[in-house]
C-alpha positions, 0 to 999 in steps of 0.5 A, a space after each residue: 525230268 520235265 515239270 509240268 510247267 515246261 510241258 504245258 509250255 511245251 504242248 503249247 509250243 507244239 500247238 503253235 507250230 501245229 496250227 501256224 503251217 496249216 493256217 498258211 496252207 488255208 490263208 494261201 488257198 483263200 488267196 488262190 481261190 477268192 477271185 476266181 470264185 467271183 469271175 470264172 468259177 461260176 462260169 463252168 459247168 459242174 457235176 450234177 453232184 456239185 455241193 452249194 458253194 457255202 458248204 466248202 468254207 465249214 467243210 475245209 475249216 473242220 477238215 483244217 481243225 482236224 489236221 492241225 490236232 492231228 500233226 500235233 499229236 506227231 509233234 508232242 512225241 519225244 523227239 527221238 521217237 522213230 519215223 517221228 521226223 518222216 512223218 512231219 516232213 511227209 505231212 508238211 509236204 501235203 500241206 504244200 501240195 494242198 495250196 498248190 491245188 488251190 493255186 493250179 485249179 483257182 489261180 491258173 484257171 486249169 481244172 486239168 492241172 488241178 486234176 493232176 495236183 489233186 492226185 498227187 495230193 491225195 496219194 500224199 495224204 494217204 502216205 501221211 495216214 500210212 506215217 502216221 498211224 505206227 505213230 498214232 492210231 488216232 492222229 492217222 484217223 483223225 486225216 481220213 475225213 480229209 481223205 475223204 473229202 479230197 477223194 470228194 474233190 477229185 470227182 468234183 475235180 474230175 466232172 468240171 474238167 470233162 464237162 469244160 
């Protein structure tokens, strides 16, 4: 029996290995993207539909806010719970997929890479939210905003690769 010392500590362990991957996968985009926002970037002809870019950096930190709670959520379920494991390696697969896009679209200057990567992405995330949902019904919504905007960027994605 755990005392409520050694669960708070545990849920906070548990928070820690929530947050630290997901801020990697943010840290790692940010480092992707930076410089090709200043050069190339604004360069290209966009989709009339194309938000102003300051919406990107609160849209991505709530869209990371959500993820990082949801995987927690996973996380604090008794380990023996089934498909518990399935769903953390499906949801750390995502997020690796995530950076990536930053890393092909930004850092490779290739918006038909990004395209491809952003595909692949959003069908990962879509098999988390299937993983995660017999789990968690709330962790499972708590992605769909991200689904959401993924399925944003991919038109995003899209315009700027048929428009250069």
């Amino acid at each position: 029996m755990q005392t409520t010392s050694s669960s708070t500590r545990r849920d906070g362990l548990f928070g820690l290995a929530a947050v630290a991957p997901v801020v990697a996968c943010a840290v790692l985009g940010s480092i992707a993207t930076a410089p090709a926002l200043k050069s190339w970037y604004p360069s290209l002809a966009k989709p009339f539909f194309t938000p102003p870019n300051w919406v990107f950096g609160p849209a991505w930190t709530a869209l990371y806010a959500l993820m990082a709670f949801a995987f927690w959520r996973i996380l604090i379920m008794p380990e023996n719970k089934s498909a518990r494991g399935a769903a953390i390696v499906a949801f750390v697969v995502q997020l690796v997929i995530n950076a990536l896009w930053s890393v092909v679209f930004f850092g490779l200057r290739s918006p038909g890479g990004g395209l491809a990567t952003i595909f692949v992405l959003w069908t990962s995330i879509a098999v988390v939210i299937s993983k995660f949902r017999p789990l968690d019904q709330t962790a499972a919504w708590l992605l769909a905003p991200y689904l959401a905007w993924t399925t944003f960027a991919a038109a995003l994605n899209v315009g700027v690769y048929l428009l250069n």
